[in-house]
Structures are given as C-alpha cells and as structure tokens.
Backbone as numpy.savetxt, mean C-alpha at the origin, in Angstrom:
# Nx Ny Nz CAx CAy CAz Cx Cy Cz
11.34 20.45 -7.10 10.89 20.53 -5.71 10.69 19.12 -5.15
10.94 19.02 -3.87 11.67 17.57 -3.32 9.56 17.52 -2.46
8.81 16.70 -2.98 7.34 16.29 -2.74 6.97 15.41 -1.80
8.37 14.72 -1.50 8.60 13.44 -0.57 9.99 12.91 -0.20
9.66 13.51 1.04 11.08 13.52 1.95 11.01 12.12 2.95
11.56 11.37 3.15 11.80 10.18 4.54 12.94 10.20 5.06
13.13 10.48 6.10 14.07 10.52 6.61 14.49 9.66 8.30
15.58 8.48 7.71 14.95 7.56 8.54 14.32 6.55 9.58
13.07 6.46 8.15 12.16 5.51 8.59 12.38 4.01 9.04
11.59 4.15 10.20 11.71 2.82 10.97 10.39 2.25 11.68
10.11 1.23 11.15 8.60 0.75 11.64 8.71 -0.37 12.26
8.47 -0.46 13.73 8.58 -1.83 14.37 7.23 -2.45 15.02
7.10 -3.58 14.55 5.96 -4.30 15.53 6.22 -5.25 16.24
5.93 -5.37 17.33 5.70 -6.26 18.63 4.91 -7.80 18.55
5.71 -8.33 18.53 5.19 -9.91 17.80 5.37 -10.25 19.31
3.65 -10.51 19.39 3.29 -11.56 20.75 3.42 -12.69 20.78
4.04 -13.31 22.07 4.39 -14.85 22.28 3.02 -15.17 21.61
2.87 -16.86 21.48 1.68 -17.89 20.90 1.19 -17.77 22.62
-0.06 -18.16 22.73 -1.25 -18.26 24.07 -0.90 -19.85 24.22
-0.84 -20.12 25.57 -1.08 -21.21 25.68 -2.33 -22.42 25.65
-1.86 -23.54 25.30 -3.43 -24.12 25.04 -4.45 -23.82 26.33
-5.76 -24.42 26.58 -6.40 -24.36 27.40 -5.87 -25.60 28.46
-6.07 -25.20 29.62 -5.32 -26.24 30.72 -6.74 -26.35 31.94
-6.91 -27.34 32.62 -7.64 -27.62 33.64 -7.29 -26.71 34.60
-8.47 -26.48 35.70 -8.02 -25.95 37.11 -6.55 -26.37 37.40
-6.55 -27.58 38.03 -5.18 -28.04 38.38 -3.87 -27.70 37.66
-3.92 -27.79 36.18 -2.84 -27.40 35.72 -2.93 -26.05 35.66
-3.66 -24.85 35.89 -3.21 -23.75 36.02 -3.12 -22.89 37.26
-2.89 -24.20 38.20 -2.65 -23.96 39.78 -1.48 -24.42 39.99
-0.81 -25.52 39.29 0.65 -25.82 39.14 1.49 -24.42 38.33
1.03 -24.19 37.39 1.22 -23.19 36.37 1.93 -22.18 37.05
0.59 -21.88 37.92 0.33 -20.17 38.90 1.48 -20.46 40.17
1.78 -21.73 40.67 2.77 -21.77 41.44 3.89 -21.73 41.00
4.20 -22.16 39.58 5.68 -22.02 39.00 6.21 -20.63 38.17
5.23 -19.86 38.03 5.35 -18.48 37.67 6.65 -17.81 37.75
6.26 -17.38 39.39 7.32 -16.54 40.05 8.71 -17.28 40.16
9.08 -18.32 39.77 9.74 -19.39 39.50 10.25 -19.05 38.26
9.79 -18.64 37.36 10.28 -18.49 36.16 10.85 -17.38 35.67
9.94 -16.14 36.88 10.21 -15.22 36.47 11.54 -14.61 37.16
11.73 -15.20 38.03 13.38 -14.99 38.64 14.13 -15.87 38.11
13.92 -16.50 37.08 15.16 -17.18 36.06 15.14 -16.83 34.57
14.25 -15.31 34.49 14.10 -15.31 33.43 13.47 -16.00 32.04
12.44 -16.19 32.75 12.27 -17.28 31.88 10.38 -17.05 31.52
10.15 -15.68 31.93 8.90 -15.30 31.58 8.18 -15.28 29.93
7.19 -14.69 29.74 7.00 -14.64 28.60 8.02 -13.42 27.85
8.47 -13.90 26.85 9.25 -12.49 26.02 8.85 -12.17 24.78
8.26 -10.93 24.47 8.23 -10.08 23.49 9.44 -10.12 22.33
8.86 -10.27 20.94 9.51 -10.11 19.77 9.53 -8.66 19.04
10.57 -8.27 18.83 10.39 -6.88 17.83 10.83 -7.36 16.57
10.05 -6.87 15.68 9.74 -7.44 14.59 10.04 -5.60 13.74
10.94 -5.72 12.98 11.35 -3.90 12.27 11.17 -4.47 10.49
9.47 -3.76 10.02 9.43 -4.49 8.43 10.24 -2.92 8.04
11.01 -1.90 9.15 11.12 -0.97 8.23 12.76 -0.77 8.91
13.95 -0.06 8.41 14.71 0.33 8.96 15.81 1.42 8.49
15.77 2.72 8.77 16.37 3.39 8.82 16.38 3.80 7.56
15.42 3.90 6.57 14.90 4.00 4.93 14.89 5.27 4.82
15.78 5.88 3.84 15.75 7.86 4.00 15.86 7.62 1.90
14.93 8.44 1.94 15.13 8.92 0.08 14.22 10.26 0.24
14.33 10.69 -1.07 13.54 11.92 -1.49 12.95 11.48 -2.61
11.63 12.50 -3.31 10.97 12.19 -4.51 10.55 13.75 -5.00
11.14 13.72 -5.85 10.65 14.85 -6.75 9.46 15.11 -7.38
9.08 16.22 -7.24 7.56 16.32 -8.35 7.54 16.11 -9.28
6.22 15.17 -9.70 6.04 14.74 -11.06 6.88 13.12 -11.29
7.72 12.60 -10.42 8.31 11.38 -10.68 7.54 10.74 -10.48
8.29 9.54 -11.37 7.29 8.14 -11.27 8.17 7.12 -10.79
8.04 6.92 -9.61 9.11 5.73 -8.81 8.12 4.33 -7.98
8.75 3.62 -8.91 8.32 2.44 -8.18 9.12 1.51 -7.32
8.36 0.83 -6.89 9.10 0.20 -5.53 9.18 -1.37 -5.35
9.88 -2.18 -5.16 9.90 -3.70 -5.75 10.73 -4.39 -4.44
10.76 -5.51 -4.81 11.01 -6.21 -3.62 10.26 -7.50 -3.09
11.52 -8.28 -2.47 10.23 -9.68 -2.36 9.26 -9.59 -1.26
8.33 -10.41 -1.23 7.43 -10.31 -0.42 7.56 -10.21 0.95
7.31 -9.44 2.01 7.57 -8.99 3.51 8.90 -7.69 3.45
9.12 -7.14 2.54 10.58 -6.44 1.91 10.76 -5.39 2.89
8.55 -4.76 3.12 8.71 -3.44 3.56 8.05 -2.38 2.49
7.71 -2.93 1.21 7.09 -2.27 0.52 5.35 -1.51 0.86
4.82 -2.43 1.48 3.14 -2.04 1.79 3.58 -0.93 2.84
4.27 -1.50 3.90 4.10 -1.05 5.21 5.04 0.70 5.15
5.45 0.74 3.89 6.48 2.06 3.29 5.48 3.10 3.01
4.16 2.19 1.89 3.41 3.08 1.47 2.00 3.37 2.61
1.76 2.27 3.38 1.07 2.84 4.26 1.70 4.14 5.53
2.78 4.42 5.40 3.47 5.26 6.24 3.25 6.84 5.55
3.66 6.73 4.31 3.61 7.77 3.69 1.98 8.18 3.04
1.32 7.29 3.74 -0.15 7.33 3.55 -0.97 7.80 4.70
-0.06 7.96 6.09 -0.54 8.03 7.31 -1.39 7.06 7.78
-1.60 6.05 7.28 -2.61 4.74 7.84 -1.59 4.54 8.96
-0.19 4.66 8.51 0.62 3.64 10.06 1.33 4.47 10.37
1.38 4.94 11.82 2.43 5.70 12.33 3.57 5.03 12.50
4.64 6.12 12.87 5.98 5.62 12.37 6.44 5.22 13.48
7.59 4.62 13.91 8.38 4.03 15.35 9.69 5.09 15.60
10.36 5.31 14.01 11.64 6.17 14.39 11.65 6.72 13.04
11.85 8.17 12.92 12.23 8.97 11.36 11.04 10.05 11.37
10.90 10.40 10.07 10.16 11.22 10.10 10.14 11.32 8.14
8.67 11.53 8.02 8.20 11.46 6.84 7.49 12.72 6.48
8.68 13.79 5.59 7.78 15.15 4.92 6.66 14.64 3.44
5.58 15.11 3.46 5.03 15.17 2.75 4.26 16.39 2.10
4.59 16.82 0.84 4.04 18.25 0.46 2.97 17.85 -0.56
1.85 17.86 -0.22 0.63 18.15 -1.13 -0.13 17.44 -0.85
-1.33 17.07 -1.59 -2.39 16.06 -1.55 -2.15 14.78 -1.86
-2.52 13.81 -1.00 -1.89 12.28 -1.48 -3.35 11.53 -1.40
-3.44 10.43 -2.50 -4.36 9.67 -2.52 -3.41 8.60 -2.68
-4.24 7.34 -1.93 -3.60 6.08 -1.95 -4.41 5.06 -2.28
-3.95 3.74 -2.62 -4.93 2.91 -2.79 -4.02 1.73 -2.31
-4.43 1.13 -1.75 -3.35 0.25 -0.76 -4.36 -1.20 -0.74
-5.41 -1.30 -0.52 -6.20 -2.48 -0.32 -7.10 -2.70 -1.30
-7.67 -3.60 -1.77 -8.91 -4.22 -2.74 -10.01 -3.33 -2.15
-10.99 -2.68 -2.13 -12.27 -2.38 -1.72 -12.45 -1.49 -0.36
-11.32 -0.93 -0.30 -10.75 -0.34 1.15 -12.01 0.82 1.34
-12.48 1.45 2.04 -13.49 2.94 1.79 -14.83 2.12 1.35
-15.18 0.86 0.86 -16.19 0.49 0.11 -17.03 0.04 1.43
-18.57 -0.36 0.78 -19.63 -0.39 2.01 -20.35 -2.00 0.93
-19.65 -2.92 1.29 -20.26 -3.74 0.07 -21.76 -4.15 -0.08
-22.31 -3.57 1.11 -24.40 -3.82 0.53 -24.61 -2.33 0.13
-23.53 -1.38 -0.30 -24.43 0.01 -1.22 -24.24 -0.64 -2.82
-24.84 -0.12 -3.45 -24.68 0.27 -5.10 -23.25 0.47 -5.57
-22.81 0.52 -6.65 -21.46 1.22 -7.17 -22.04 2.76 -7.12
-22.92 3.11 -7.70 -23.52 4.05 -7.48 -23.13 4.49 -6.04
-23.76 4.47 -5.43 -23.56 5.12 -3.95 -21.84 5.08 -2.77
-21.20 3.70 -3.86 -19.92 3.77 -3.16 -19.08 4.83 -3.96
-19.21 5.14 -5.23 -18.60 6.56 -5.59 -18.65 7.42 -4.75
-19.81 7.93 -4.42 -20.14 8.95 -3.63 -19.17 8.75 -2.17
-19.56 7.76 -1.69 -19.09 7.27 -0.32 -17.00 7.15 -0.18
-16.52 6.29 -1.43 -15.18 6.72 -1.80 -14.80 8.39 -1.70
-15.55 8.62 -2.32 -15.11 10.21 -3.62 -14.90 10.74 -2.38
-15.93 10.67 -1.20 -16.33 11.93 0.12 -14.69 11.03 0.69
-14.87 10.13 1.10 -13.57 9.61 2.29 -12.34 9.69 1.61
-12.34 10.06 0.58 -11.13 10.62 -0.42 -11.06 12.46 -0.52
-11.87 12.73 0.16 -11.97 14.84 0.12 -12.52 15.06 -1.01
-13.14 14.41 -2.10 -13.98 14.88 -3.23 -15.20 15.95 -2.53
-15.90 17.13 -2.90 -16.69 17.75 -2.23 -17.87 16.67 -3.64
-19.78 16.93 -3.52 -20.07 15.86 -3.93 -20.35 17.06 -5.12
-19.76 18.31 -5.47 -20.14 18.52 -6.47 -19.06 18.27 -7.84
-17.60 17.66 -7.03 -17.05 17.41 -7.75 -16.76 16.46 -8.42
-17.85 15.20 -7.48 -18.14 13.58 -8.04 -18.88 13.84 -9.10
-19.93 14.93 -9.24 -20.91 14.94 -9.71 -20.49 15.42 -11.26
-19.63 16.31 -11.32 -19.18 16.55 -12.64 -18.27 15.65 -13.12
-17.39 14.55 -12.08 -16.48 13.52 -12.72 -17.77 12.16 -12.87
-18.52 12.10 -12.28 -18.71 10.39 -11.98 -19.06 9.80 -13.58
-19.59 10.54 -14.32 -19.76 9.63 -15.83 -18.54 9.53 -16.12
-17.14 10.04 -16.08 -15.89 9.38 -16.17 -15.37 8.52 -15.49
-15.42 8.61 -14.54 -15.40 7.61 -13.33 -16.45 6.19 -14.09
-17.07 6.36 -14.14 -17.77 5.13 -14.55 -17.88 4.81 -15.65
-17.56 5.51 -16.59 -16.48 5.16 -17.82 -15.56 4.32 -17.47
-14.56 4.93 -17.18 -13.47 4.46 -16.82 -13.44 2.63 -16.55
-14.01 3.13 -15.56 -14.28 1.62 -14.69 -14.79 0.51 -15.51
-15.48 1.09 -15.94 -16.25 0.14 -17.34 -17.39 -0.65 -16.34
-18.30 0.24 -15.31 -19.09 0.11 -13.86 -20.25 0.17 -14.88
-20.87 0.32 -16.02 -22.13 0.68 -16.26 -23.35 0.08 -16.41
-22.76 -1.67 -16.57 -24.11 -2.42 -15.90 -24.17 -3.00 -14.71
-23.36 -2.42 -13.73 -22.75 -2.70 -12.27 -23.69 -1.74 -11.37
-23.90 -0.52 -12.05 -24.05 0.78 -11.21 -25.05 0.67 -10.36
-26.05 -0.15 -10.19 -27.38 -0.14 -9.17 -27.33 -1.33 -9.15
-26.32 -2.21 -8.73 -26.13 -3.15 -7.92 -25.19 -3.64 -7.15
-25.69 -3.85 -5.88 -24.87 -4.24 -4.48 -23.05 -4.64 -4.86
-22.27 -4.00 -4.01 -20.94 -4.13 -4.63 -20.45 -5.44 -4.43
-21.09 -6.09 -2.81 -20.83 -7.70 -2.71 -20.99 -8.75 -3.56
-21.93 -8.19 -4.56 -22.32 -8.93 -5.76 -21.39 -8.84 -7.37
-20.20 -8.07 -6.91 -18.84 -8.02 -7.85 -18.07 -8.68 -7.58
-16.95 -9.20 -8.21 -16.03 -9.48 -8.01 -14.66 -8.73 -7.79
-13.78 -9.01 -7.09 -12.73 -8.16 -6.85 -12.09 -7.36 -7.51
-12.18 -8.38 -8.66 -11.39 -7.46 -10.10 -12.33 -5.99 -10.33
-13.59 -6.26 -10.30 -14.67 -4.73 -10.31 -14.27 -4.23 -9.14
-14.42 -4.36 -8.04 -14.05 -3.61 -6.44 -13.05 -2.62 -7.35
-11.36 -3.09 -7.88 -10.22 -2.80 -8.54 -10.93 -1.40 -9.27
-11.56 -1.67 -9.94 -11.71 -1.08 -11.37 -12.41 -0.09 -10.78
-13.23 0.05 -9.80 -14.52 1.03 -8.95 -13.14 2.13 -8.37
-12.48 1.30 -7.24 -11.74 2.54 -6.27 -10.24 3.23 -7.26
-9.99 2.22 -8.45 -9.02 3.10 -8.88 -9.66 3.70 -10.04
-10.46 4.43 -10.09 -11.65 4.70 -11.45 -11.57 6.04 -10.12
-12.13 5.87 -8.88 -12.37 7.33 -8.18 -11.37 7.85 -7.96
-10.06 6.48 -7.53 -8.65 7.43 -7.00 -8.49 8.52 -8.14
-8.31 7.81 -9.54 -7.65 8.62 -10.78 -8.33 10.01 -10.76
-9.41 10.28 -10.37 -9.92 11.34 -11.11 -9.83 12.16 -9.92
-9.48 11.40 -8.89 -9.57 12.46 -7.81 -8.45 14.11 -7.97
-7.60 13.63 -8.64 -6.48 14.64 -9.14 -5.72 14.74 -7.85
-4.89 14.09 -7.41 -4.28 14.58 -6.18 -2.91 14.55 -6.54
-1.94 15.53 -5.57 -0.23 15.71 -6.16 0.22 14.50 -5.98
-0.30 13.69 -4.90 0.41 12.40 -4.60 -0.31 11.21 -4.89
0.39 10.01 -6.15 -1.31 9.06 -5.67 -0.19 7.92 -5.31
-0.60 7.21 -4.81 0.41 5.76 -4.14 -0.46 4.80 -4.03
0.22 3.80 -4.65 -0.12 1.95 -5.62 -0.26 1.47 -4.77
-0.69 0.32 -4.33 -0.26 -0.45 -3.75 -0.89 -1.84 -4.80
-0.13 -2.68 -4.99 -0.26 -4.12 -5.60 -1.52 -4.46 -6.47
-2.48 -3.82 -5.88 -3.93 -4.05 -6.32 -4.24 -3.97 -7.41
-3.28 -3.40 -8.56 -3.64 -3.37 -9.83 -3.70 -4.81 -10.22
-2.94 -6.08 -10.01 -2.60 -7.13 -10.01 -4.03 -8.34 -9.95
-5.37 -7.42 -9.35 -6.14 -8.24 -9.35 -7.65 -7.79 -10.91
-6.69 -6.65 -11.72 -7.19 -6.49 -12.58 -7.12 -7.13 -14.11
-7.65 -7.12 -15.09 -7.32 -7.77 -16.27 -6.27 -7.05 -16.90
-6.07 -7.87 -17.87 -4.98 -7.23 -19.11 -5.10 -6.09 -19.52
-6.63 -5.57 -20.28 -7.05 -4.64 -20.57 -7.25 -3.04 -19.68
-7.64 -3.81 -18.38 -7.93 -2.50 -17.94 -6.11 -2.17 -16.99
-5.44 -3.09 -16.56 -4.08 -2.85 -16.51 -3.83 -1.84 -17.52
-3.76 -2.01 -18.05 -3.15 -1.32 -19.29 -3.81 0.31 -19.05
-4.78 0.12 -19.18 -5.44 1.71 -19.04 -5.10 2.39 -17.81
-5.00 1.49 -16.71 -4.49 2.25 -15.67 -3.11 2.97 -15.84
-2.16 2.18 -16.23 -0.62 2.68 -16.52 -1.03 3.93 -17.54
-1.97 4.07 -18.81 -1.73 4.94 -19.05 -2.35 6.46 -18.54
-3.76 5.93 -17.47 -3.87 6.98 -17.07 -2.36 7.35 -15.87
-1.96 6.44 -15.10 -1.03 7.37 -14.39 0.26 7.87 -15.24
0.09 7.56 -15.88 1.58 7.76 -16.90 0.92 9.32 -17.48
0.07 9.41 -17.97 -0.82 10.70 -18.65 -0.84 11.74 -16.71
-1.48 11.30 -15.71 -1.29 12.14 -14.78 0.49 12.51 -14.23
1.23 11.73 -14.15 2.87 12.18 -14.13 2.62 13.39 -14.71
2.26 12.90 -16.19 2.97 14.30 -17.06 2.29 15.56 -16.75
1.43 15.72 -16.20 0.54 16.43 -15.94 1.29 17.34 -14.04
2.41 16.77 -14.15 2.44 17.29 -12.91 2.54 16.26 -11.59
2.05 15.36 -11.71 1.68 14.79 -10.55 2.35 14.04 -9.97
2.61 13.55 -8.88 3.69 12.37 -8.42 3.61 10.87 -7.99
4.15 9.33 -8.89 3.27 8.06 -8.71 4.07 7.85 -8.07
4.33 7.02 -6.80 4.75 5.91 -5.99 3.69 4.69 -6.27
4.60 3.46 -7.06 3.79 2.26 -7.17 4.46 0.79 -6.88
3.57 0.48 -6.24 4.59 -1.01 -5.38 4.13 -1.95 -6.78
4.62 -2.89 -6.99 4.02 -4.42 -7.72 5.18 -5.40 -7.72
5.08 -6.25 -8.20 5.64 -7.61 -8.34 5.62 -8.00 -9.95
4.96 -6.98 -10.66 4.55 -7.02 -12.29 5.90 -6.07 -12.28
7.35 -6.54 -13.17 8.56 -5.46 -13.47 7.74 -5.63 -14.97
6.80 -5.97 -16.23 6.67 -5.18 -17.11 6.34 -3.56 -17.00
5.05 -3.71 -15.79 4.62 -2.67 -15.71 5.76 -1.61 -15.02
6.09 -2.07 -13.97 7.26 -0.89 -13.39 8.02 -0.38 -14.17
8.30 -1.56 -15.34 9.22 -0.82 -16.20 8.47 0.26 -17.26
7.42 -0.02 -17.34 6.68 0.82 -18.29 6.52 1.74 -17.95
6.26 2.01 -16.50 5.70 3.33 -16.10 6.47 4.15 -15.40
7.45 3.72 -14.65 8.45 3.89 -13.50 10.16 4.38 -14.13
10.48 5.35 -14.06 11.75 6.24 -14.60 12.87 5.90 -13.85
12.28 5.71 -12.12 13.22 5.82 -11.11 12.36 4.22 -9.83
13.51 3.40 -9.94 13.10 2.08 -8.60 14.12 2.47 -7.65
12.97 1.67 -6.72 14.00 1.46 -5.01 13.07 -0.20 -5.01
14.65 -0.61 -4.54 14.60 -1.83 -4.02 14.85 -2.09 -2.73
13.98 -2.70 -1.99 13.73 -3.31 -0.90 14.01 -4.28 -0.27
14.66 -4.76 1.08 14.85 -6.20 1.34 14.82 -5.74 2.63
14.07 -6.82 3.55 14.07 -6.90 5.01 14.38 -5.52 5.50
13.28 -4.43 4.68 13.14 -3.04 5.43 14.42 -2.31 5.30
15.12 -2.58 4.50 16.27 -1.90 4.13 16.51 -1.49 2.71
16.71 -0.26 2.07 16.93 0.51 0.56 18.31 -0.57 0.55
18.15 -1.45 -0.74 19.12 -2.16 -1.19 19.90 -1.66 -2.29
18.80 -0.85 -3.42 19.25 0.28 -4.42 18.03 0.96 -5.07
18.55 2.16 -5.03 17.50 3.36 -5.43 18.43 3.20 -6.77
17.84 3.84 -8.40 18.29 3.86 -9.39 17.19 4.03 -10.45
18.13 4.08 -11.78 17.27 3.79 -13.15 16.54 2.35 -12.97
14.81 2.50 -13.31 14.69 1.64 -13.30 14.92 -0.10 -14.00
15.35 0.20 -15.53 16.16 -0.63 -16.05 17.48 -1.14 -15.47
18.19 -0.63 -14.07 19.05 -0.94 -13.78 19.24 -1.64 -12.54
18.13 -1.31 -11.64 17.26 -1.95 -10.51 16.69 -2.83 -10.90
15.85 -3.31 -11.69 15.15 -4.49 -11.96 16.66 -5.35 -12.79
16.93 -5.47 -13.19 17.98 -6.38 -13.78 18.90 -6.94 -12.38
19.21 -5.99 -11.72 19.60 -6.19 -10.40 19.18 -7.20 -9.50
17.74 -6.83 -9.60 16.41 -7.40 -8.41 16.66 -8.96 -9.40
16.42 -8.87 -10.71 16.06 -9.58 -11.16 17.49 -11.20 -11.45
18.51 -10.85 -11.20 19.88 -11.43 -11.61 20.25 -11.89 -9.92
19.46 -11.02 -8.93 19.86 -11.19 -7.94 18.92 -13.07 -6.88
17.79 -13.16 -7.93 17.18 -14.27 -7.41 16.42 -14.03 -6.12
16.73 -15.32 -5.52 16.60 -15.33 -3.72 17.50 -15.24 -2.89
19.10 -14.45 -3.79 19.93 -13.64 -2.70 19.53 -12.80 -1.34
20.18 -13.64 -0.92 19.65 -12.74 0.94 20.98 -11.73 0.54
20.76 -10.07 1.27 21.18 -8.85 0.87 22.07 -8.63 2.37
C-alpha cells in the first residue's frame, strides 16, 4: 500500500529586494521625485522567485525506510516540512495515509523554562499523545533518553544534544505510521545515534514508515533500503540505497 504519494511538488519563495540604507529628508525627496521615473522604465523594485522545490513526484510504500540526501539547500528540509504540513505547497499535491510524526528542528514543541519532566507532557500532548498514554510510556521515554538526572530541571539548562535525546525519546514512542527525520540526529553522540537507528530500524519492521534526511551516508546506509537524491529541488535519482550514495558520492560538487 502506496503511504506517501507526491505528486508534483513545487515550493516557491519570494526573495525580497535588500531595504535601502537610511537616507536624510532631502535624499528621500529626491528619491520620491525619481520614483515614477523609474517606474516607467522599469526599473522599480523586482521580486525574486526562489523554487527550493520543483516538480518532485515519488511514492512510498508501507513500512519503507527511505532516506533522502543531497547537498545543502537541495530541498531536502523544505520536502519534509511539506509532507509534515508545517509548509504549504505552491504547485502539486501531497497524499498522505496515516499518522505522521516529524521531527524537523532541535527542541521544536519544547518550552525551555519547564522541566524535562513537564516538556514530555507538553511534546507528547502537541504530538496527539492523550496524557494517559505519556503516562504509561514516559519511564521509557526517559529511559530512552537517558533524561534521568535531567528530569526536574529547566530544559534551557541542557544542552542541545539532551533537547535531541528528549524530543526523539517522545517522537519514538509516540508509535505513529509515519515518522520523518530531519538532520537532528547529527547533534547527538555516537552512542545514542546508534540507538536511535536501531529503534527506527526495530519500528520499520514493525510496520511503520521512516523518511530520514542526513548528511551521515553511514547511517542512511544502515538504515535506509531505498534513497532519493536531491539537487536544486529536483529528484536526481530515486534507487537502492547502495547505489544512490556511490552516485551522490562519485558525483562530488557536480552541478546536475
């Protein structure tokens, strides 16, 4: 069963001219007289369209594990925030069948003067957890996390790498059909890297479906069956992932 349909996708943003510096009365009375001057020669301010997405159509099957790669500005974030509904789309249309959890930012949902304690709760709820279902996960959850001399103190008082370990400790357990990466594993250690891949690798099998962006190809390769590669908002190659990364990887700083 096809879990994730795009069909395509196109995301454009509107890149505003730079403001001009600050100018005196006088010079913005010269300014204000040369305007209409400019603007019958064309020569007004002009708008940039800026497309990090274009015309991107794939499908994803249930239970796959596809990751997504690409150099930096490719189109990868702005892919998974689409299929996350954070960003509406410009042109296409994106099916999505089931429950999706995402994790896209460092500390995203977090309230950094509560507790870890209390940002579970506060995650778990802005994630659809009801609180009786935090309540029977959260000693795993904070397992997990390895949160337990963290738990009754202020989250501003962690470091990022904990923020990491807190929201993907609630994503995991949240159980949802869809969960989607975004980079952030990257600000975790060796150790708990590792545990993450195998909890999503253990939820796949279980049914479930990973979309995961990174810039780490050990991990993609570890966890990831099926890549799409990315460049300037365009599918460069969908494939085995051993065959995409060698690709990505042989290909350098080839412009596509």
């Amino acid at each position: 069963m096809k879990i994730i349909e795009a069909h395509n996708l196109s995301k454009c943003y509107r890149i505003e001219p730079e403001r001009e510096p600050y100018y005196t009365l006088r010079d913005e009375m010269v300014n204000l007289a040369k305007k209409p001057l400019r603007w019958l020669k064309g020569e007004g301010e002009k708008k940039q369209d800026f497309w990090a997405l274009r015309n991107v159509s794939f499908s994803i099957e249930k239970g796959e594990k596809v990751g997504l790669i690409g150099r930096n500005g490719a189109g990868k974030s702005t892919l998974l925030k689409i299929l996350s509904r954070v960003t509406p789309l410009t042109q296409g249309e994106a099916v999505i069948r089931g429950r999706v959890n995402s994790i896209l930012e460092v500390g995203i949902g977090f309230n950094i003067e509560l507790t870890g304690r209390d940002n579970i709760y506060l995650n778990g709820a802005i994630l659809g957890m009801t609180k009786k279902e935090i309540d029977l996960k959260f000693e795993r959850i904070v397992r997990f996390a390895g949160f337990e001399k963290f738990l009754d103190t202020p989250v501003k008082k962690c470091s990022s790498g904990m923020h990491v370990r807190l929201a993907f400790a609630v994503a995991a357990h949240l159980e949802p059909d869809i969960l989607l990466i975004d980079e952030v594993l990257a600000v975790g250690d060796f150790e708990f890297r590792k545990k993450c891949l195998k909890k999503m690798d253990k939820a796949s099998q279980e049914g479930r479906t990973i979309v995961f962006v990174s810039h780490d190809m050990d991990s993609i390769a570890h966890l990831c069956t099926r890549t799409i590669l990315l460049d300037s908002g365009r599918i460069v190659m969908d494939g085995p992932t051993a065959t995409v990364i060698s690709h990505y990887l042989d290909s350098g700083n080839k412009s596509y």
